[in-house]
N, C-alpha and C positions, 0 to 999 in steps of 0.2 A: 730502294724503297722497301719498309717492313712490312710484310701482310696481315691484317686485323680479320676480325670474325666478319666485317662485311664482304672483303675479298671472297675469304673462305665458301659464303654463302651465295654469292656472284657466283664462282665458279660451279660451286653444287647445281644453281638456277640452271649455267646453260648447258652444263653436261644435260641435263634432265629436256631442257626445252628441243634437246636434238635426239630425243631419241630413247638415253642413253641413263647409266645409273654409273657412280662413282664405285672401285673397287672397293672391294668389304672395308681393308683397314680405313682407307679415307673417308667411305662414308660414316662409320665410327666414329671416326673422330669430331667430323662435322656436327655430326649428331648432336655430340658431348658438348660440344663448341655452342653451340647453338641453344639446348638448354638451357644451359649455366648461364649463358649473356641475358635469355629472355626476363632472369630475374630481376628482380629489384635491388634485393638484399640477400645475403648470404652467410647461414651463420654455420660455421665449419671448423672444425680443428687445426693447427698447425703443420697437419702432416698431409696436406689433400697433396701438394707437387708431389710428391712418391705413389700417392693414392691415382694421384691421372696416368700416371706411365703404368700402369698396372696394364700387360696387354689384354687381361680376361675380364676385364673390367666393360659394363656393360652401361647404356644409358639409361637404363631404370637403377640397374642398384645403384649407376652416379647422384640421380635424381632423388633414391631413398633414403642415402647417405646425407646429401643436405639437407634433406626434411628429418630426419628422425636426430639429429644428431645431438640439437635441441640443448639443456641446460644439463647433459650427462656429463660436462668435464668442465671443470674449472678453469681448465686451457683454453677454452672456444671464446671466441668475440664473436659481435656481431655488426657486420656493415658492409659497406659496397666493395670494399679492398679484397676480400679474400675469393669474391666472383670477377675481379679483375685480373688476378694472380691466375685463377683456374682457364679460364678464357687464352689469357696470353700464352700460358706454358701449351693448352691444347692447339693454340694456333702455330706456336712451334714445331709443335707435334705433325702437325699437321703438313708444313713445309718439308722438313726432311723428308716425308714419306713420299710429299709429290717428287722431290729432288732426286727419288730414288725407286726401288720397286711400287711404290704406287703410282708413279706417274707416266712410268713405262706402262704400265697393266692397262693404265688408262688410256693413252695412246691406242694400244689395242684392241681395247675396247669399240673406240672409234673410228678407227680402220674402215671396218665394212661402211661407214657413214660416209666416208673420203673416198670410198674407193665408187659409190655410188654417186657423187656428183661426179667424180674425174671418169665415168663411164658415158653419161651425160656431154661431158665437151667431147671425148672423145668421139662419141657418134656424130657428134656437130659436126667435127671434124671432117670426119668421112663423108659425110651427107654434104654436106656446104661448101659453096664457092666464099673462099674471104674475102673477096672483094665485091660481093651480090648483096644488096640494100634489102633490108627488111622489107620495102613492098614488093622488090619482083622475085623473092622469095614467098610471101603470102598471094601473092595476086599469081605468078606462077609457077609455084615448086612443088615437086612431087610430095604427096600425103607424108612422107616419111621424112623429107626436106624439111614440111613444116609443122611436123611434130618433134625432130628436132632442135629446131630455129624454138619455139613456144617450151620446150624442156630447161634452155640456158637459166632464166630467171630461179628456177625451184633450185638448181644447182647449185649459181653461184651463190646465193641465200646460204645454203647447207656448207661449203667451202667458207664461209666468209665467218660463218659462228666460228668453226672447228680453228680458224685463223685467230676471230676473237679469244678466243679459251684458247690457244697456245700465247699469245700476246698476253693477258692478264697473266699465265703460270711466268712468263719470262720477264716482264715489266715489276710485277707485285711477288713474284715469288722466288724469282731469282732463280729459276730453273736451269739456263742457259746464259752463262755470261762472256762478256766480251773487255777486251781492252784496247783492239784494234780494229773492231767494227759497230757497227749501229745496233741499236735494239731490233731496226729491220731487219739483219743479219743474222741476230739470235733468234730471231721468228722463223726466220729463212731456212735456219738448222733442219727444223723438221721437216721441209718440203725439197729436201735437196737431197740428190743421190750421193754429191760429191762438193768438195769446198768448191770449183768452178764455177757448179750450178747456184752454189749458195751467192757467189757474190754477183751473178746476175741475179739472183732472185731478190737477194736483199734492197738492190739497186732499183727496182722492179717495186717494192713494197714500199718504197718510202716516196714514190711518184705519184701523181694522180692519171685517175683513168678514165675519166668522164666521155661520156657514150659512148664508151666501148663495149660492147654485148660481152656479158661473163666477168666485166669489171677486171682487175688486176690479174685474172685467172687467165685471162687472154693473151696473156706474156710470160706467165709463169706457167711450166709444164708440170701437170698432174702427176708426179709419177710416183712420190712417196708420200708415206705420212710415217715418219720414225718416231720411235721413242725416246724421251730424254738422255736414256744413256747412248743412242744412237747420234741424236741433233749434239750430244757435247762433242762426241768424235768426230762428226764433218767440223764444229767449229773450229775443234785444236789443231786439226789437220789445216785447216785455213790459213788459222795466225801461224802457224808454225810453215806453212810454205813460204814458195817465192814468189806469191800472188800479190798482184800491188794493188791495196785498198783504195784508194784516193782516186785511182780512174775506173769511172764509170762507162759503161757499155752506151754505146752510142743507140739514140731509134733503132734502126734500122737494125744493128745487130740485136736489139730488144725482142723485133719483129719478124727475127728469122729464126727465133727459135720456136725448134718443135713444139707440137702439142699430141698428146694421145685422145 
């Protein structure tokens, strides 16, 4: 799937609604992206593809350049084609950099967000029996029992975006590809320490997890949030072992695995 200015703008929304702001180059880009589309019409010279890779290149003088550019050259047309040219080459633009140092940056960026919910189950962890039913947890567990039992929801919400936005870069942007496993698997990348954990976790991602408190978190362990150039090396490390795709980890081995 190719990614378009609404992707683009999707991803901008949830990096922002968690928290968080895109690394300088992609927000840049976005920016550029996003002007240029809001227009109608666009009347510009021949030479704007050269003119958008300009990396010093800013969104006001993008903005002043197709305003002022106007009946100065004989060369200029005017119509919806040459903000559909600008648009696409910036959404390109825009891909490679998440596929690469900006999407690492970003990951980063959102780390501390990942590492605050998986702090969250973690304490669950410690504090909670998993087999103790939410009322004889509320009706009788210690203050601290059920302030962590009442933390899970804010949690797994914050885990679940940061899931969403690795899913949309790997789905729409093609961050992380696979030949030998699911899209789950390329999601997986980033929350695996090792190809192992990846193919429980992928396994794990493409199941449902209905009443289970923390949602799909409650199978899968907190333990990373890597970067794109990190999630490509547990992938190739995966397809490239002697790990066999096709079987699936049973419940039980689902539900014995750790959690922090």
């Amino acid at each position: 799937m190719v990614a378009n200015i609404n992707d683009v703008q999707r991803l901008r929304d949830t990096v922002q609604a968690l928290g968080a702001e895109l690394p300088q180059s992609l927000a840049k880009t976005a920016e550029l992206a996003s002007a240029i589309a809001s227009r109608s019409e666009v009347s510009i010279a021949p030479n704007l593809e050269g003119l958008l890779c300009d990396p010093d290149l800013t969104a006001a003088e993008i903005e002043g350049f197709i305003s002022d550019v106007g009946m100065a050259s004989a060369r200029e047309y005017h119509s919806s084609r040459p903000r559909e040219i600008a648009v696409h080459t910036l959404v390109q633009q825009f891909t490679e950099d998440l596929r690469g140092a900006g999407g690492d940056a970003l990951m980063d960026t959102l780390r501390p967000k990942f590492e605050e919910a998986a702090g969250a189950f973690a304490e669950a962890g410690r504090r909670l029996d998993g087999g103790a039913s939410a009322e004889s947890i509320l009706a009788s567990g210690e203050p601290e029992q059920i302030e962590a039992w009442r933390a899970l929801p804010q949690a797994q919400a914050k885990a679940d975006s940061i899931r969403g936005l690795v899913r949309l870069m790997v789905v729409h942007f093609g961050v992380v590809r696979t030949t030998e496993y699911t899209e789950d698997h390329a999601q997986a990348a980033f929350f695996s320490a090792s190809s192992a954990q990846l193919i429980q976790a992928g396994h794990a991602f493409g199941g449902t997890h209905h009443g289970l408190r923390g949602g799909v978190w409650a199978k899968v362990p907190m333990r990373v949030l890597n970067t794109v150039t990190e999630a490509r090396a547990i992938m190739a490390d995966a397809e490239s072992g002697p790990l066999e795709p096709a079987r699936k980890p049973t419940e039980r081995e689902l539900d014995s695995l750790p959690h922090r």
